[in-house]
N, C-alpha and C positions, 0 to 999 in steps of 0.2 A: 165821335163818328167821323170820320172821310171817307173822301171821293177820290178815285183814281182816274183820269182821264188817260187814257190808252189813242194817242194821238201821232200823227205823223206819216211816215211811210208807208205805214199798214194800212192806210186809209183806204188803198186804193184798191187793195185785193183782200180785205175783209170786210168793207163795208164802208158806211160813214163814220164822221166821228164821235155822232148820236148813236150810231148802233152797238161801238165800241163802248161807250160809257159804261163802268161796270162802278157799283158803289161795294164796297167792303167795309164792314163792322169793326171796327177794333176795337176788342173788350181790352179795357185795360185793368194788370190784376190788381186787384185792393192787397194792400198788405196788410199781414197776419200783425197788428200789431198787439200786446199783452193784455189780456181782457177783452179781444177781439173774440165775439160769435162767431163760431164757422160752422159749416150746414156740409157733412162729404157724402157722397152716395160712390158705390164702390161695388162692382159686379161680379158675385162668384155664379158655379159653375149651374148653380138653381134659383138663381135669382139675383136682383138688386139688393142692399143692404144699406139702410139712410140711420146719421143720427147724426151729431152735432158735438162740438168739445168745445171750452175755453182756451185761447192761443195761453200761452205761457211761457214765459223766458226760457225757463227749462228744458221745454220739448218733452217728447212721449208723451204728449196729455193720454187721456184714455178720452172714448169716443161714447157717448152716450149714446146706444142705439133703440130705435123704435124695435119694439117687441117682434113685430113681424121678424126683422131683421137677426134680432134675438136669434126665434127658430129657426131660421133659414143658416147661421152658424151652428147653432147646436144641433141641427141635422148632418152638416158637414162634419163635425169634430166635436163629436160630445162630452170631451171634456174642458170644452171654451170655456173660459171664466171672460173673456173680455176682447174688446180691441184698443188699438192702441196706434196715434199717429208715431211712424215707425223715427225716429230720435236724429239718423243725419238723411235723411231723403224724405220730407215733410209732403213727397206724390204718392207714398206708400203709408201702407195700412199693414200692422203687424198683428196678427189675433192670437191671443195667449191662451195656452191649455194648460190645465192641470199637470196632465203626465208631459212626460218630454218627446218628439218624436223627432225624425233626423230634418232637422231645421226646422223654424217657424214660420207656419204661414202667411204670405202677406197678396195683398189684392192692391195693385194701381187705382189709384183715385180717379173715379170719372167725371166726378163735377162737385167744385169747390164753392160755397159762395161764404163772403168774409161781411159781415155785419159789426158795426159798433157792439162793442159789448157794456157786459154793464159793470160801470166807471169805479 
């Protein structure tokens, strides 16, 4: 965590330099490293979609998702078979279908979290 002190000049026509005081969060990101838990929720156009994959050297793991999640794809595209962290941009989501349609699906990640995995 830190603190930015917004001081100086401004002081005098926006306040003091207690009022100025603003604190800011900075999450800092855990890296994906192999055997790492990651937790992705990712929003299509009826809902959120959550499940979890094993990072792996490789890349494209497939995404285990909670059943919910499940139907709310195969509502969209019923011939999903799966998702998939998409192979050179690890903020997308690629979701594989059965038949081919003109390109494959993908959803931007909206919130990552990376956990020790297991060793």
């Amino acid at each position: 965590m830190g603190v930015i002190d917004i001081l100086g000049e401004q002081e005098e026509t926006l306040g003091t330099a207690e009022d100025l005081r603003e604190e800011i969060v900075v999450e800092a990101a855990q890296p994906e490293l192999s055997g790492s838990l990651v937790k992705v929720e990712f929003e299509t156009s009826i809902g959120l979609c959550k499940g979890f994959y094993y990072a792996s050297d490789l890349g494209h793991e497939e995404i285990i998702l909670e059943p919910d999640s499940v139907e709310i794809l195969k509502s969209l595209f019923p011939t999903c078979n799966g998702a998939f962290i998409h192979q050179n941009n690890r903020d997308w989501v690629e979701v594989s279908l059965a038949e081919p349609l003109h390109g494959i699906p993908e959803y931007k990640i909206y919130n990552r979290i990376v956990s020790s995995g297991a060793a």
